[in-house]
C-alpha positions, 0 to 999 in steps of 0.5 A, a space after each residue: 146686941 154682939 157681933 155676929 160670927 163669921 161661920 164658913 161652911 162647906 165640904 173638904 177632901 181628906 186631902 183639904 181639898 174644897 173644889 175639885 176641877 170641872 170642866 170650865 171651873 171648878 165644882 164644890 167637894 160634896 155629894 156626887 163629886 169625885 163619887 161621893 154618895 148622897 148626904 146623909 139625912 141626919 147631916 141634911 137636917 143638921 144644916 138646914 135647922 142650922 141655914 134657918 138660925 141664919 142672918 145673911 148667907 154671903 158669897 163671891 161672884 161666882 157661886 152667886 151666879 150659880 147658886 142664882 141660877 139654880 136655887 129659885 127654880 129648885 125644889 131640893 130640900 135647901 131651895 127654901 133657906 136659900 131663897 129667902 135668906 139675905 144674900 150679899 154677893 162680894 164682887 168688884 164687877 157684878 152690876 147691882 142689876 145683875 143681882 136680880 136673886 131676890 133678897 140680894 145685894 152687891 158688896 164692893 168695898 174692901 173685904 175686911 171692911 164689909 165683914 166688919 159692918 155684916 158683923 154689926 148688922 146681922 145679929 145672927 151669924 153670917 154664913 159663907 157657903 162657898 165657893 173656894 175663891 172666896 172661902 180662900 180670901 176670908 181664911 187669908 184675911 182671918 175673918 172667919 170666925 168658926 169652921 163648920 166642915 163636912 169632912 168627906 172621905 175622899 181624897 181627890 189629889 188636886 184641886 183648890 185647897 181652903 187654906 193656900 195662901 196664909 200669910 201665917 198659921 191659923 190656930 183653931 179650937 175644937 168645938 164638936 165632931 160628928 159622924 155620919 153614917 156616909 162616913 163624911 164627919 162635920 168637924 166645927 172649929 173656932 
């Protein structure tokens, strides 16, 4: 068996922008953000035959917060894989208890560590979905393996940027670009 792939996943501003502020935080560059339209159907379907081909769904504190109040009463077409894919939540504070969203577990060791053994483990690729914070940390410590952006056409002036905070330049190949008929482009990148 190989290692699986660290693959990252979200939404970015022309600008690199990936959460824009929001009231008590900060809210993901997507659909309905800064006036965007509603995703493209053929992007939707692109993301959920790729969410399927999933092995673990990772993500920070935060996001798991939120997602897990969100995706379990959810009907929305992403509801399905998002409830039943395996979910590791990194968090040094977030009691095991509090990681009540089935098919969840907490990781409190060191980031590189924990990436690694998701790596060994999975199979299939691992998938970080946000949030920015957590985006930020695996980009900084170089343990992502491809970038899947959905390139939005926006540019929002402030805001979370993926890459802030490189210790060094993080050198990608062009996997595959695809437009959308929303004008947002999914760019891979490895």
């Amino acid at each position: 068996m190989t290692d699986a792939r660290i693959v990252l996943m979200m939404g970015i501003s022309l600008d690199g922008i990936v959460a824009v502020p929001s009231g008590s935080g900060l809210r993901p560059v997507m659909e309905g953000t800064a006036g965007l339209p509603a995703e493209d159907p053929e992007l939707t379907r692109a993301k959920m035959t790729w969410l399927w081909e999933t092995g673990v769904h990772i993500m920070g504190r935060a996001t798991y917060q939120e997602m897990a109040g969100f995706w379990p009463s959810s009907t929305a077409d992403y509801a399905a894989p998002m409830n039943e894919l395996p979910k590791v939540v990194f968090s040094k504070t977030l009691a095991d208890e509090d990681a009540d969203w089935p098919e969840s577990r907490v990781a409190r060791g060191d980031l590189a560590e924990e990436i690694d053994r998701l790596r060994r483990e999975s199979g299939k690729d691992v998938v970080a979905y946000g949030g920015a914070s957590f985006a930020q940390s695996l980009a900084r410590h170089n343990l992502v393996d491809e970038y899947r952006l959905v390139t939005h056409p926006v540019a929002v002036g402030e805001g979370a940027r993926l890459f802030d905070g490189l210790p060094e330049p993080v050198h990608l190949r062009h996997v595959e670009t695809r437009p959308f008929a929303t004008a947002a482009v999914h760019i891979y990148a490895r």
